[in-house]
C-alpha positions in Angstrom: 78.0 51.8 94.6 78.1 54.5 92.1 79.5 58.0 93.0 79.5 59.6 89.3 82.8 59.9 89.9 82.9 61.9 92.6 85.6 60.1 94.7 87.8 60.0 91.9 87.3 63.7 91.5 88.3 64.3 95.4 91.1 61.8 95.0 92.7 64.2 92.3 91.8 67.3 93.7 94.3 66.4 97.0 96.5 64.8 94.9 96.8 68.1 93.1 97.0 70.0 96.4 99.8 68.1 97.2 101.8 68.6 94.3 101.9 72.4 94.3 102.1 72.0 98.6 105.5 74.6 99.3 106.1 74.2 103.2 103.6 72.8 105.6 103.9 72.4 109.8 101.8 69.1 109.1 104.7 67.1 110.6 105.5 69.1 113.7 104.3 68.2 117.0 102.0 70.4 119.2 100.7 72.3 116.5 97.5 74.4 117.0 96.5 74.7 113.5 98.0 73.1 110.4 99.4 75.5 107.6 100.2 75.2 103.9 102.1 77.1 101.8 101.0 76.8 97.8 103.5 77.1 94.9 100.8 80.0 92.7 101.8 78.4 89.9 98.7 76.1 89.7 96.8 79.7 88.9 99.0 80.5 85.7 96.4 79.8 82.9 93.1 81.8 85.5 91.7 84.8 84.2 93.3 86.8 87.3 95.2 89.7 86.2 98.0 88.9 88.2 99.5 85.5 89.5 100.4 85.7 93.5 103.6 85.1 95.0 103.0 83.2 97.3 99.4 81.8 98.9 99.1 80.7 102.5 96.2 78.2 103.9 95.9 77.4 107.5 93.1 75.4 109.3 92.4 75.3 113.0 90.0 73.5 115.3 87.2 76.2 114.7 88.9 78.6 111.7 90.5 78.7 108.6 92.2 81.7 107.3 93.9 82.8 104.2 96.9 85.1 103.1 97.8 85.9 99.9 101.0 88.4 99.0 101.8 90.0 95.4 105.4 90.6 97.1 108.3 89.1 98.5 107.7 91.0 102.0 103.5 91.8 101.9 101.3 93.6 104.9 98.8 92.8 106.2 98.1 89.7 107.7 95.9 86.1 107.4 92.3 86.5 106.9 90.1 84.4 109.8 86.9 82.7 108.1 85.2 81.3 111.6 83.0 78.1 111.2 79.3 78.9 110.8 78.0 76.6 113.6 79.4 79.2 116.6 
């Protein structure tokens, strides 16, 4: 079956998200969302201004949220994306 290279494309893209993967709880037990901490470098050569200092991903059973800091110590907090189906 032909996928025009579409799994191949998917294949690299978490290969890739591996690679610049910091930290992660993936391992831990009795976790109630997984989260991922991403090296900014794979943002170096993007027309952004500015490359972050660090990026933050977490996913839960009905969310998945975002931080993303400029600075060692940043405020604010995670930004909640809920799922479209509630």
């Amino acid at each position: 079956k032909h996928t025009g290279g579409a799994d191949m494309k998917i294949l690299n893209t978490m290969c890739l998200f591996n690679q610049y993967t910091l930290k992660t709880n993936f391992y831990k037990p009795g976790k109630v969302a997984m989260s991922f901490r991403l090296d900014p470098g794979f943002l170096k050569n993007s027309p952004y201004p500015r490359v972050p200092y660090g990026i933050f991903f977490v996913v839960g059973a009905e969310f998945r949220g975002f931080h993303i800091r400029f600075v060692n110590v940043a405020r604010g907090g995670i930004r909640i994306i809920r799922s479209g189906n509630d």
